[in-house]
N, C-alpha and C positions, 0 to 999 in steps of 0.2 A: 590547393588553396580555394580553388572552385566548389567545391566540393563543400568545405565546409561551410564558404558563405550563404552557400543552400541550404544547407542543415540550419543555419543560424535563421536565416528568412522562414524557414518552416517552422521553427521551433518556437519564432513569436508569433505568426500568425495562428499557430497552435495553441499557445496559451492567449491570447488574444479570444479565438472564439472558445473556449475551454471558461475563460470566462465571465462572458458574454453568456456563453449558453448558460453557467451557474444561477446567473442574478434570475435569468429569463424562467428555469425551470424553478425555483425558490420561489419568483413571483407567481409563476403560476399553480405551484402547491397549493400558496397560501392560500389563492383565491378560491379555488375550490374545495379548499379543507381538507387536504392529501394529508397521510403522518409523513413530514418531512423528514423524522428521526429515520424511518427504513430507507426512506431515499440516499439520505447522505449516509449510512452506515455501507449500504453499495456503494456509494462509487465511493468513500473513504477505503474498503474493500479494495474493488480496481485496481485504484493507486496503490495498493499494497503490492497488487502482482505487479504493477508496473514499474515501482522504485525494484521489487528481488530481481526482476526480471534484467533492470541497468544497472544494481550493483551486482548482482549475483553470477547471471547470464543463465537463469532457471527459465523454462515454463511452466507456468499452472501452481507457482508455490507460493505462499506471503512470507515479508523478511522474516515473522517471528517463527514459522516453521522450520526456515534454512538454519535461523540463528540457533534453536533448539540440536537443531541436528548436526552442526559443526559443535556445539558444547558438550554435549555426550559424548563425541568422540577426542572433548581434551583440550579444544581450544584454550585458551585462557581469553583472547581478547573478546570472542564467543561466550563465554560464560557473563565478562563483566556486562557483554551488551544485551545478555539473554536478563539479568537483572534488573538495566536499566528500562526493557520493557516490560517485562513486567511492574519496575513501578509502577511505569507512567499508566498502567492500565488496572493498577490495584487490583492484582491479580497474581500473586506465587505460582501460577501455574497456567498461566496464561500461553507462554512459547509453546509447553508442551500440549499443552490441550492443541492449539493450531499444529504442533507436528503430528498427533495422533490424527485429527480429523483430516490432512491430508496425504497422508502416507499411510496411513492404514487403512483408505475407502477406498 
């Protein structure tokens, strides 16, 4: 029970400054005239390996690459979710483009 209550204390201090540091780097983009768009496409990135990495238990993969590659081999619940990212990224080909770029380099 110890244990988790330190996980929990970490986990808002972690998104705490996680967002704190967001507003801070945003403001400081703007101020200098940074392209914000490549900024947050990294760490939108990140977050990618970071959510495959606590659903999956990968390293180094994004969910659309796992989810591309659990569906090729049959999934069914894999395929429907390999779709729904793909919508959401208007993109038919979006999983697979991320499974070749990282299973194939």
């Amino acid at each position: 029970m110890r244990e988790f209550l330190l996980f929990l204390v970490a986990l808002v201090i972690t998104a705490g400054i996680f967002l704190i540091g967001l507003v801070i780097q945003t403001i400081r983009y703007l101020y200098k005239g940074y392209d914000l768009g490549g900024w947050y496409f990294a760490l939108a990135l990140s977050l990618d390996y970071l959510w495959a990495t606590l659903v999956y238990g990968t390293i180094g993969h994004t969910v659309s690459a796992i989810t591309y590659k659990k569906a090729i081999k049959g999934d069914k619940y894999h395929k429907v979710q390999m779709k729904i990212i793909n919508f959401l990224f208007r993109d038919d080909y979006h999983c697979e483009k991320a499974y070749e770029d990282e299973y194939n380099n």
